[in-house]
Backbone and ligand atoms as CSV (ligand in chain L), in Angstrom:
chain,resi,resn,atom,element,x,y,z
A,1,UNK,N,N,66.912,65.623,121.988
A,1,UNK,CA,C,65.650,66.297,121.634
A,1,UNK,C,C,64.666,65.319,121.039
A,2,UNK,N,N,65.416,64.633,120.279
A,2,UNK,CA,C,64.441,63.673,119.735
A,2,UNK,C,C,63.722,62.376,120.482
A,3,UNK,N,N,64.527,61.933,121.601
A,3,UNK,CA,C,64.172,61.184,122.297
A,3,UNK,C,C,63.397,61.578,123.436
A,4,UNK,N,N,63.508,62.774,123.883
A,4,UNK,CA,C,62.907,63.720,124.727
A,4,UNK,C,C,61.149,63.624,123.751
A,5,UNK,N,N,60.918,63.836,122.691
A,5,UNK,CA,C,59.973,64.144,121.614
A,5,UNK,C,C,59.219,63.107,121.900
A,6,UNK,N,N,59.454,61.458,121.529
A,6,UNK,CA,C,59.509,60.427,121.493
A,6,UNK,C,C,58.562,59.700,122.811
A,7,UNK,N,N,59.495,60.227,123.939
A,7,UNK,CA,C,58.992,59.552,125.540
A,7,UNK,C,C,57.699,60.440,126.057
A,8,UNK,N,N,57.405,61.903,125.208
A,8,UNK,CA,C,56.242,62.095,125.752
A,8,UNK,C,C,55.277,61.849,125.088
A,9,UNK,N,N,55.423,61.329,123.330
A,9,UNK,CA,C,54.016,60.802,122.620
A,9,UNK,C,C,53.981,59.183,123.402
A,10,UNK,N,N,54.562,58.513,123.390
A,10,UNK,CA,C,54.200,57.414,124.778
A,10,UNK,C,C,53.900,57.979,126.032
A,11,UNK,N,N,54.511,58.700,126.672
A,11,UNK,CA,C,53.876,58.530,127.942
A,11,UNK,C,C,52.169,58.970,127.777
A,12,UNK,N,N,51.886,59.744,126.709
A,12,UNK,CA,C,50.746,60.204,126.587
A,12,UNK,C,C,49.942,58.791,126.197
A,13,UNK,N,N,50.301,58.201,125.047
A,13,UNK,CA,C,49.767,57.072,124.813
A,13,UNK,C,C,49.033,56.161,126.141
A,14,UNK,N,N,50.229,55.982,126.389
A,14,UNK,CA,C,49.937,55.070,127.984
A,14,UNK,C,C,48.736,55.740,128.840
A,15,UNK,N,N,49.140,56.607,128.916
A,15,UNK,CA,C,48.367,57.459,129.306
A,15,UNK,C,C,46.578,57.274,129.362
A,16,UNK,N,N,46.564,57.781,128.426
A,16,UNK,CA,C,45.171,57.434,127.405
A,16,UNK,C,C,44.970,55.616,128.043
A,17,UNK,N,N,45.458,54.908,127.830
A,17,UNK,CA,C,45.175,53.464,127.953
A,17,UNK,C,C,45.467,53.151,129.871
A,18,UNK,N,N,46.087,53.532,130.165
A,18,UNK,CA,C,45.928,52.593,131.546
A,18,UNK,C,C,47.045,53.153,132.923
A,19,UNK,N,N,48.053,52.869,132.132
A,19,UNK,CA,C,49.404,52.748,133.542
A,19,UNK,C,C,49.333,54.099,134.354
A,20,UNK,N,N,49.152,55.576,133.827
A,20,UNK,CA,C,49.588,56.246,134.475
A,20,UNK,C,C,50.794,56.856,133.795
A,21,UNK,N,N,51.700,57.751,134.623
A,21,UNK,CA,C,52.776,58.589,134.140
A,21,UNK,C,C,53.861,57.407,134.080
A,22,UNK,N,N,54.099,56.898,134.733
A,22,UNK,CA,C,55.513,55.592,134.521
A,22,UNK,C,C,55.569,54.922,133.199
A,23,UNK,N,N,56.715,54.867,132.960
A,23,UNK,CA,C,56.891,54.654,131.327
A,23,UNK,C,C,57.001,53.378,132.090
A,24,UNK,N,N,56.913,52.075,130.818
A,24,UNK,CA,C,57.271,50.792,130.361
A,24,UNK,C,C,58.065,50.265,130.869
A,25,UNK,N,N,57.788,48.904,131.656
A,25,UNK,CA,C,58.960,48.507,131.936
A,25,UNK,C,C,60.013,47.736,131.428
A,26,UNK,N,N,59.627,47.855,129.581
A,26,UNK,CA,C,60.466,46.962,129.246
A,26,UNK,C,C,62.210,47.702,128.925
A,27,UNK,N,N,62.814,46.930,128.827
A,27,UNK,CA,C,64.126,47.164,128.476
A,27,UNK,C,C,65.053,46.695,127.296
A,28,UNK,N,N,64.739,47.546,125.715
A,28,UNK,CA,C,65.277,47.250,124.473
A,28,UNK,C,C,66.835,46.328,124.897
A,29,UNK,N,N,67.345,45.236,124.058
A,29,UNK,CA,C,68.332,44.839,124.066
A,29,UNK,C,C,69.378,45.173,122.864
A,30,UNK,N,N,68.053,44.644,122.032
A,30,UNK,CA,C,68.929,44.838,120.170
A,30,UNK,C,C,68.932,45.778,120.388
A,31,UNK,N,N,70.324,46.331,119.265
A,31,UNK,CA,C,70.276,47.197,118.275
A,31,UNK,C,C,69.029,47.215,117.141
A,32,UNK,N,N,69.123,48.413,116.285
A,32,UNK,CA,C,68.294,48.058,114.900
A,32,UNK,C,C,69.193,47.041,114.058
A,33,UNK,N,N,70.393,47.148,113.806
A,33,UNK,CA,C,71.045,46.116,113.474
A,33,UNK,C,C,71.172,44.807,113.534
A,34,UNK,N,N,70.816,44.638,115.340
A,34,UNK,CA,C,70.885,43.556,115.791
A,34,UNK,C,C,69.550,42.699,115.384
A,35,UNK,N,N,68.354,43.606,115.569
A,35,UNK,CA,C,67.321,43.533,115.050
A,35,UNK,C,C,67.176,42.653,113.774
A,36,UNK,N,N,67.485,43.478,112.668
A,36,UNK,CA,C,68.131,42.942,111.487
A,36,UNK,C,C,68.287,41.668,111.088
A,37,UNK,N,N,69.633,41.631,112.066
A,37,UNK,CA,C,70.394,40.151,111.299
A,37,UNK,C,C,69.585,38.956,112.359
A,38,UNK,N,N,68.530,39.665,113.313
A,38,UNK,CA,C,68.475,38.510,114.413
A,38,UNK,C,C,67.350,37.672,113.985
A,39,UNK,N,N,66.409,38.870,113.892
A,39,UNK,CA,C,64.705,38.437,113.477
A,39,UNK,C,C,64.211,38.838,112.123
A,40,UNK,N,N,64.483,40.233,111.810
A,40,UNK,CA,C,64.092,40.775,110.269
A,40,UNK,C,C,64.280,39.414,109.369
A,41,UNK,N,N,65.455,39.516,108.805
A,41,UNK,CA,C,66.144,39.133,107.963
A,41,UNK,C,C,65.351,37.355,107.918
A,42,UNK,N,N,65.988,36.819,108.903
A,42,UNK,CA,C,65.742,35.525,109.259
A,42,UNK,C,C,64.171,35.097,108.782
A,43,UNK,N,N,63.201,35.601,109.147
A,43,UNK,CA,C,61.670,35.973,109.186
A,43,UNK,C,C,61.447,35.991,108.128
A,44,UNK,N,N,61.927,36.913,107.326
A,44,UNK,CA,C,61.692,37.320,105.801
A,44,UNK,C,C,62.030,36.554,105.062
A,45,UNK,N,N,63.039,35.883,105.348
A,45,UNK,CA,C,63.498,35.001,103.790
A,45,UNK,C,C,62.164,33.492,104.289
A,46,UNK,N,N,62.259,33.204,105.866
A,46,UNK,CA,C,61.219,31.757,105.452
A,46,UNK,C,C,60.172,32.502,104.890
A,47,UNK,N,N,59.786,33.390,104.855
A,47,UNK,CA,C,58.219,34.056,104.050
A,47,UNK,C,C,58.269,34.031,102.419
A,48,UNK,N,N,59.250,35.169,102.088
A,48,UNK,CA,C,59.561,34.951,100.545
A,48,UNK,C,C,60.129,33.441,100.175
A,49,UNK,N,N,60.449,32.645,100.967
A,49,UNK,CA,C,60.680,31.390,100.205
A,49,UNK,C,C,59.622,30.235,100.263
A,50,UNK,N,N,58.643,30.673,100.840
A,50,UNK,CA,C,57.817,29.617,101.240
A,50,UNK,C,C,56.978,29.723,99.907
A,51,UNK,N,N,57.375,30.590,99.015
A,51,UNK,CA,C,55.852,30.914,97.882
A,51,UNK,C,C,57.007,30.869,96.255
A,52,UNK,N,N,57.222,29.804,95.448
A,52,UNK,CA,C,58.340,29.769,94.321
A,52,UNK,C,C,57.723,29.031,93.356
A,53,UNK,N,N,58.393,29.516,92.379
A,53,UNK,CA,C,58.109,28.643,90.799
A,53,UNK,C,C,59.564,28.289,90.379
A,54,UNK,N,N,60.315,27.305,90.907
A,54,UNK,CA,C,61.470,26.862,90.223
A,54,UNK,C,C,61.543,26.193,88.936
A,55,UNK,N,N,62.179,26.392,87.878
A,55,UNK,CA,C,62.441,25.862,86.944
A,55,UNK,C,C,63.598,25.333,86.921
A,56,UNK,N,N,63.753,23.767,86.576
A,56,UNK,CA,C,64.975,22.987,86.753
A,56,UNK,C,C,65.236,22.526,85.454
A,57,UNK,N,N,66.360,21.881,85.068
A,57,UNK,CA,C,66.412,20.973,83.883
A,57,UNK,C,C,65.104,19.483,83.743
A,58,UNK,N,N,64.324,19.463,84.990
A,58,UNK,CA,C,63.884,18.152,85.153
A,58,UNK,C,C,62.452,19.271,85.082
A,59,UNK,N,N,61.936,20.157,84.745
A,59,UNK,CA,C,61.056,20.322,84.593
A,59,UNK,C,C,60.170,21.634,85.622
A,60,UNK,N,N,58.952,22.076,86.116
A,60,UNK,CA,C,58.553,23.585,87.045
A,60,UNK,C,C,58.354,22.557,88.358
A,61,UNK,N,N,59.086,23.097,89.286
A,61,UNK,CA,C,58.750,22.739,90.577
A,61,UNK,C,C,57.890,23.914,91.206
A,62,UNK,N,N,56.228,23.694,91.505
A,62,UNK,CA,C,55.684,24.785,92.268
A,62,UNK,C,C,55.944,24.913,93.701
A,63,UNK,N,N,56.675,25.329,94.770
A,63,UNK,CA,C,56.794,25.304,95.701
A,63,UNK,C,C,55.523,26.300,96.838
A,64,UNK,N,N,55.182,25.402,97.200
A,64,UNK,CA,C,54.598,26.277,98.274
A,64,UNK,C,C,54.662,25.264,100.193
A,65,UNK,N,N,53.885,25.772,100.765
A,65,UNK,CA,C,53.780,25.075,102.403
A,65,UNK,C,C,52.415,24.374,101.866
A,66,UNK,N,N,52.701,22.880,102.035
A,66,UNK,CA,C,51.294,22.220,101.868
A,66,UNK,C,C,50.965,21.183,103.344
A,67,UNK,N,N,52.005,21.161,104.221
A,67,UNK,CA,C,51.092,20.450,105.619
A,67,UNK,C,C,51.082,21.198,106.143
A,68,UNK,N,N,50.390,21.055,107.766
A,68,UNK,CA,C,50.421,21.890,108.652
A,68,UNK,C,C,51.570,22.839,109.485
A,69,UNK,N,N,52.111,21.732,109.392
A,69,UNK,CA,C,53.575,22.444,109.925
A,69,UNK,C,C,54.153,23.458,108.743
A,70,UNK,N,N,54.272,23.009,107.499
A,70,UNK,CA,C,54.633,24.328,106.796
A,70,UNK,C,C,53.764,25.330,107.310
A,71,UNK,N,N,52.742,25.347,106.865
A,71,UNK,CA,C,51.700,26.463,107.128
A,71,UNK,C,C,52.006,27.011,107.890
A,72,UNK,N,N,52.224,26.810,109.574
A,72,UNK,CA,C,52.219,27.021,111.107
A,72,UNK,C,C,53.837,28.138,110.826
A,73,UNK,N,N,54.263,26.828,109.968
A,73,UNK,CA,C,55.718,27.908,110.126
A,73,UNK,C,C,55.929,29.196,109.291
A,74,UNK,N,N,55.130,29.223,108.421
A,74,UNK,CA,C,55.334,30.557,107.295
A,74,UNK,C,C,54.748,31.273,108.491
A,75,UNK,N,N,53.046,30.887,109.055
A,75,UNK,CA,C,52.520,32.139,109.781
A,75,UNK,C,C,53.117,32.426,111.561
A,76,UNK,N,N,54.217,31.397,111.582
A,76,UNK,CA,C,54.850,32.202,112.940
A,76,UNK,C,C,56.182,33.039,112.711
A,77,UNK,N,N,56.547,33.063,111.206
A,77,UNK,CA,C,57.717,33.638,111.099
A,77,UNK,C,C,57.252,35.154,110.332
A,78,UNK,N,N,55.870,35.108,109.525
A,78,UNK,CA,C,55.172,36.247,109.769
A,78,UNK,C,C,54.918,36.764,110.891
A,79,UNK,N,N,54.430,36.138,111.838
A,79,UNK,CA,C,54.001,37.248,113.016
A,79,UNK,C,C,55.168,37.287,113.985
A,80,UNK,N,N,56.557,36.764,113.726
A,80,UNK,CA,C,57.740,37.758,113.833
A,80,UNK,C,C,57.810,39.126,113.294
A,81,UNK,N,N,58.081,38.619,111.640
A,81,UNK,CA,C,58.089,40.027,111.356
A,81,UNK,C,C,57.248,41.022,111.562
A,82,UNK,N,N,55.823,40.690,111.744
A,82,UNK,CA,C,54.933,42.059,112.204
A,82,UNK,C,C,55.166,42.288,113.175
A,83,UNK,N,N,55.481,41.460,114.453
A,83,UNK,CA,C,56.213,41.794,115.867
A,83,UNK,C,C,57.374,43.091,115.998
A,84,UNK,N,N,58.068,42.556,114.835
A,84,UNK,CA,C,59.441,43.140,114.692
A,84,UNK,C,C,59.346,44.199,114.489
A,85,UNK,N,N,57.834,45.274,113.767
A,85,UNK,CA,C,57.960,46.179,113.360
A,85,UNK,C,C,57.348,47.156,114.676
A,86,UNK,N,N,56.942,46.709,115.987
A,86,UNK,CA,C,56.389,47.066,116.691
A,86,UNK,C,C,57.617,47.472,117.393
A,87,UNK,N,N,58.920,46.593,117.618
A,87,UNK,CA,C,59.933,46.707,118.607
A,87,UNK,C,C,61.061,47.842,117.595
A,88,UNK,N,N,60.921,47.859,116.405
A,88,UNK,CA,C,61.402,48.818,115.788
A,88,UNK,C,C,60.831,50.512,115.967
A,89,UNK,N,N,59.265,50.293,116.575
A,89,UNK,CA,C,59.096,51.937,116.629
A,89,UNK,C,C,59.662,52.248,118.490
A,90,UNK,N,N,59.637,51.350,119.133
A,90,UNK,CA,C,60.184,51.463,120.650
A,90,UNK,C,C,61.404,52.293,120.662
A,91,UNK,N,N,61.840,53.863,121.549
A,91,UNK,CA,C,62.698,53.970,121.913
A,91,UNK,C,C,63.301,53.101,122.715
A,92,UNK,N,N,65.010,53.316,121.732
A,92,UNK,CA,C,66.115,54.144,121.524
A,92,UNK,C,C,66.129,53.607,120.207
A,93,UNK,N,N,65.353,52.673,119.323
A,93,UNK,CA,C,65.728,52.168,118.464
A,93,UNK,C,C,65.197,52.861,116.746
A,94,UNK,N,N,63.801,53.831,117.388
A,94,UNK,CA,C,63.371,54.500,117.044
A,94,UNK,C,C,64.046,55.813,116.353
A,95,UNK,N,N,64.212,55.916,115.095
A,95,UNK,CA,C,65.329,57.131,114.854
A,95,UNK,C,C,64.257,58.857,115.070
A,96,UNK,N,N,62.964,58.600,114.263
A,96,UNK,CA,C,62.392,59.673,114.839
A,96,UNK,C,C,60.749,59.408,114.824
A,97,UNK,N,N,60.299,60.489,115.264
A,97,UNK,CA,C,58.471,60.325,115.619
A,97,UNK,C,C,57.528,60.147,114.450
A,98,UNK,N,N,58.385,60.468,112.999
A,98,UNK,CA,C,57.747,60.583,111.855
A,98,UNK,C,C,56.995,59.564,110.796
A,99,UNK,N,N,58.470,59.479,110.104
A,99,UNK,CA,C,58.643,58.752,108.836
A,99,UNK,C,C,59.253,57.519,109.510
A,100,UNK,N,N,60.007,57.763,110.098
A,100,UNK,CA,C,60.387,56.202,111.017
A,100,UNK,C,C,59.793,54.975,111.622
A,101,UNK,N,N,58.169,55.971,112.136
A,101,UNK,CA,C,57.425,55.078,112.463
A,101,UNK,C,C,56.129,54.786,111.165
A,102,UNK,N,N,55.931,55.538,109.797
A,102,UNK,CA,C,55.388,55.371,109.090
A,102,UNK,C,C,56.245,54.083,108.533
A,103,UNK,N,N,57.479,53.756,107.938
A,103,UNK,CA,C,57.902,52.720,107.454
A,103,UNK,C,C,57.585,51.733,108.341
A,104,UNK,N,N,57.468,51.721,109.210
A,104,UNK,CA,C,57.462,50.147,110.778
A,104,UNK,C,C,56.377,50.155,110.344
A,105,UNK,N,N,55.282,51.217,109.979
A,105,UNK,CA,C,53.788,50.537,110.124
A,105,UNK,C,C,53.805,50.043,108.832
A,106,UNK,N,N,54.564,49.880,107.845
A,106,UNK,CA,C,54.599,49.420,106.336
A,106,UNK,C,C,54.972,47.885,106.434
A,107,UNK,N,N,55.932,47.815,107.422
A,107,UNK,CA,C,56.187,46.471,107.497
A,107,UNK,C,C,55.113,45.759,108.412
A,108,UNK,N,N,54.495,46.629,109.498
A,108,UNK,CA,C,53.528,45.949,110.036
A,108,UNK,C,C,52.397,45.067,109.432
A,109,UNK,N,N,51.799,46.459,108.579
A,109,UNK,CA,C,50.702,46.029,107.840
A,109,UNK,C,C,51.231,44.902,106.526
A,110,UNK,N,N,52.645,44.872,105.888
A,110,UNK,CA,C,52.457,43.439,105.170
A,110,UNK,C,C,52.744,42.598,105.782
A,111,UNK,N,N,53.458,42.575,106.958
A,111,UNK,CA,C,53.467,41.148,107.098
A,111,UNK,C,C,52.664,40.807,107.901
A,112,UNK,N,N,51.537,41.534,108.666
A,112,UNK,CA,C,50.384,40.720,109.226
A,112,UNK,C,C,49.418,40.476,107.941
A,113,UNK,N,N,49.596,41.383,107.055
A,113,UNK,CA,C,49.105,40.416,105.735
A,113,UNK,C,C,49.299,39.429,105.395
A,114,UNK,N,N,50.484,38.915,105.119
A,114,UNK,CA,C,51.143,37.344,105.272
A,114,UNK,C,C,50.551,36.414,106.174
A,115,UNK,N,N,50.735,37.087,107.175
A,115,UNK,CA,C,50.299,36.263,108.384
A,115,UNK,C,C,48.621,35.444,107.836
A,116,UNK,N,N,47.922,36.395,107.532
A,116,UNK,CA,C,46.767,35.966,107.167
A,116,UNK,C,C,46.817,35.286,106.212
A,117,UNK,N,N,47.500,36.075,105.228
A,117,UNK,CA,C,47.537,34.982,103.985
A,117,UNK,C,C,48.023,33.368,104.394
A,118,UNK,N,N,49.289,33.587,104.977
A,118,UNK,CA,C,49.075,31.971,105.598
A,118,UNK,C,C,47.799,31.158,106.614
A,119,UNK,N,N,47.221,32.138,107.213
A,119,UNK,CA,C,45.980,31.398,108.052
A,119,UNK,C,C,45.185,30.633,107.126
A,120,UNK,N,N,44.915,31.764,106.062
A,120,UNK,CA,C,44.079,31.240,104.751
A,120,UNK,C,C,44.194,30.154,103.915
A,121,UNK,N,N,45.894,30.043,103.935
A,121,UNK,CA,C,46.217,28.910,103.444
A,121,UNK,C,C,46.194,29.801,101.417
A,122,UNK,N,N,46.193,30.980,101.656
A,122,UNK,CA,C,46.067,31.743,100.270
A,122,UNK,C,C,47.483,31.920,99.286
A,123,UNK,N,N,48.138,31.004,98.528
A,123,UNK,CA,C,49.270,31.005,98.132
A,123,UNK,C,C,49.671,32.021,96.820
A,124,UNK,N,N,48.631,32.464,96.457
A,124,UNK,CA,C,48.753,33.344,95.505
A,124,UNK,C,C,48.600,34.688,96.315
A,125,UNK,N,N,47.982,35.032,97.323
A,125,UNK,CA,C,47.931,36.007,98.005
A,125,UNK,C,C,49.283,36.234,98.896
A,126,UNK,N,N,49.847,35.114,99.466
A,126,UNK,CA,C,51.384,35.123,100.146
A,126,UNK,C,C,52.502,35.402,99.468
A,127,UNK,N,N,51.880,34.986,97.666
A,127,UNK,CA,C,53.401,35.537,96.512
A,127,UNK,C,C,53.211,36.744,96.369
A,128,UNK,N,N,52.085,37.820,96.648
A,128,UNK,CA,C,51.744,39.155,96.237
A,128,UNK,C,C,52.408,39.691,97.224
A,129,UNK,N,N,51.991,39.272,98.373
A,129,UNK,CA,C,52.423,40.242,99.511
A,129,UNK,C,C,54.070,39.997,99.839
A,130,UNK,N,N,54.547,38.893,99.495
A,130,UNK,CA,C,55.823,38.859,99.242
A,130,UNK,C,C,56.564,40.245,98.744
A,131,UNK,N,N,55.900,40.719,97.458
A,131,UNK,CA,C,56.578,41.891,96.776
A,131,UNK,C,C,55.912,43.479,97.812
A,132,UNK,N,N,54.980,42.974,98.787
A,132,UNK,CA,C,54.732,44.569,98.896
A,132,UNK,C,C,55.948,44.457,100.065
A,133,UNK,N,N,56.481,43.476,101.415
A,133,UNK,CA,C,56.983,43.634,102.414
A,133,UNK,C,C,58.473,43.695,102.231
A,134,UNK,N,N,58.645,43.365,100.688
A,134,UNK,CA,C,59.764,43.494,99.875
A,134,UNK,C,C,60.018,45.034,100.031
A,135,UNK,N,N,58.943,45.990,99.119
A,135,UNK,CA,C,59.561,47.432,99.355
A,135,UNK,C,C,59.041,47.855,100.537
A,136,UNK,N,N,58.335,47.499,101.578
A,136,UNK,CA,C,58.532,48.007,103.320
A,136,UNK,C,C,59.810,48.530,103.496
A,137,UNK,N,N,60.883,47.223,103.096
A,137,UNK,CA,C,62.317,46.262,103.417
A,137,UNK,C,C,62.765,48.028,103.101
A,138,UNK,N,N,62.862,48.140,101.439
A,138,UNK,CA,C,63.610,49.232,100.692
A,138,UNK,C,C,63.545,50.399,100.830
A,139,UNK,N,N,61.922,50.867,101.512
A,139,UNK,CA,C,61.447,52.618,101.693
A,139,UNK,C,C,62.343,52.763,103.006
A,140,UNK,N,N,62.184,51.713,103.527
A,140,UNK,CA,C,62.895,52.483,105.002
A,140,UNK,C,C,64.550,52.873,104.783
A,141,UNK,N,N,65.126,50.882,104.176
A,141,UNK,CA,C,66.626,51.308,104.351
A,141,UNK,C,C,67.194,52.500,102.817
A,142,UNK,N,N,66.236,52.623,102.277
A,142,UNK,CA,C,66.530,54.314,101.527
A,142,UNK,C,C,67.017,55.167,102.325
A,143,UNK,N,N,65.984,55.373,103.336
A,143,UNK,CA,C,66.344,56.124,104.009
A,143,UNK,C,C,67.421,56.269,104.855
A,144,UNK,N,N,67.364,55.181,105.917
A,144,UNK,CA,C,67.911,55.223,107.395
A,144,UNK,C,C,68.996,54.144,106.581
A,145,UNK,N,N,69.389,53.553,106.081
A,145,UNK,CA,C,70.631,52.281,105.979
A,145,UNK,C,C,71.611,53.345,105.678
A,146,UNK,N,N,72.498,53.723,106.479
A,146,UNK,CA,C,73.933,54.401,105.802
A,146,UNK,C,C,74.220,53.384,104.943
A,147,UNK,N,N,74.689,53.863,103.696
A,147,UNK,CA,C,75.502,53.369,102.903
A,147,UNK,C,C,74.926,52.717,101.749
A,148,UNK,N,N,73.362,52.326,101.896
A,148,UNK,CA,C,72.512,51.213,101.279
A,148,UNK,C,C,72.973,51.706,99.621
L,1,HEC,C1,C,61.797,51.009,109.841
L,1,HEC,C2,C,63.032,50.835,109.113
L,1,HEC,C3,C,63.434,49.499,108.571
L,1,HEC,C4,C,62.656,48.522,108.016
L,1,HEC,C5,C,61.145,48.503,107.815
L,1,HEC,C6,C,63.559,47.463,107.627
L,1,HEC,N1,N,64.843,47.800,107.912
L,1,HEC,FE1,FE,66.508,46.627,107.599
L,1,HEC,N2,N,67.686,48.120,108.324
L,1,HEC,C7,C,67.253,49.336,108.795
L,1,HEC,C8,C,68.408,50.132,109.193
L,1,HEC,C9,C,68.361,51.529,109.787
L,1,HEC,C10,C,69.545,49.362,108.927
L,1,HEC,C11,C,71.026,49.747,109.180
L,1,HEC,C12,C,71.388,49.293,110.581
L,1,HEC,C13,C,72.798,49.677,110.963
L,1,HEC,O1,O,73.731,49.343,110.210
L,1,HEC,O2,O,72.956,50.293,112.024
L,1,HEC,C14,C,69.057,48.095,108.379
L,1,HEC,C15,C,69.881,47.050,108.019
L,1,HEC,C16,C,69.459,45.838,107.509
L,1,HEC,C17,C,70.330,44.723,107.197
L,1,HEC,C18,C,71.854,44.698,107.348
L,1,HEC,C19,C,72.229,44.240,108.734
L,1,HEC,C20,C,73.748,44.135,108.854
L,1,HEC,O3,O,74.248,43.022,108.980
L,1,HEC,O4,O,74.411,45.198,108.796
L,1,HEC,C21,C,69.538,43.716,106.716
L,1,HEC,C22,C,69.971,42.335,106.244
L,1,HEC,C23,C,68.167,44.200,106.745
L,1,HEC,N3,N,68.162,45.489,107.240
L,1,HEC,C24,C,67.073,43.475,106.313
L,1,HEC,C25,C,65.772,43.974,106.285
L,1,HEC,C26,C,64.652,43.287,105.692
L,1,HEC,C27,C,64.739,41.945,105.001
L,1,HEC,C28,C,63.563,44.075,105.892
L,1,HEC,C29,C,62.138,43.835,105.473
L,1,HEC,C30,C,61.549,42.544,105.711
L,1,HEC,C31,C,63.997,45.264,106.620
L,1,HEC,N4,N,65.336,45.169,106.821
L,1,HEC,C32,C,63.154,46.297,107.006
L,1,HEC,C33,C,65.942,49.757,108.910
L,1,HEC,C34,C,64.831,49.047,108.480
């Protein structure tokens, strides 16, 4: 029922935009799981680590991305994760039409925040948004993580 629910707010979508009645030809591989441990996860930590205030015995190390290549790399592992939240609302991976796809757009919208914040080169703006894509992470698996 739910997936039945699901394939006709897309086909309508599509609809509206271009193809016609034929759904998509793409073909999901991951799991949400797979998802997870493949791209989420991976994505997220170079983001939250790219922005730190370490304190050592030798004194504050400010860490941030200061050449290009850092930079390049915080904002392509952001626009994973905003990617990621797009392939998360795609049936079968999709749990329902609701709240399922309200959390994906939570992660959407911070981490194409990031994303920018790295274009900007904005390091105080990349430690903020750090904490909002942080609870994206938590509203959803509240919900949907058995066991969390
Ligand atoms: C739209 C919902 C949603 C969002 C947003 C989301 N997750 Fe998840 N996540 C899940 C679900 C559902 C599971 C449980 C998957 C399963 O076990 O089948 C999960 C599981 C995980 C796991 C465990 C994978 C394993 O090995 O069992 C990790 C790690 C994880 N998420 C990291 C993250 C991080 C980091 C973020 C934010 C950057 C995030 N997730 C955002 C839904 C989400």
């Amino acid at each position: 029922m739910r997936t039945y629910t699901l394939t006709v707010v897309l086909a309508g979508a599509l609809g509206a935009t271009a193809c016609g009645q034929q759904p998509p030809p793409y073909k999901p591989v991951a799991d949400v799981k797979g998802l997870m441990q493949g791209i989420v996860d991976p994505a997220s930590d170079v983001v939250w680590e790219s922005v730190a205030t370490i304190f050592t015995k030798d004194g504050v190390e400010e860490r941030q991305p200061r050449t290009k290549e850092e930079w390049d790399n915080v904002r392509n592992h952001a626009m994973m994760l905003t990617e990621a939240g797009n392939l998360l609302m795609m049936p079968p991976r999709a749990k329902d039409g609701g709240e399922w796809m309200k959390r994906s757009q939570e992660l959407i919208d911070s981490a194409s925040a990031a994303l920018r914040a790295a274009e900007a080169k904005n390091v105080d703006e990349l430690y903020r948004i750090g904490g909002v894509i942080d609870e994206a992470c938590e509203n959803c698996h509240k919900k949907y993580w058995p066991n969390y």
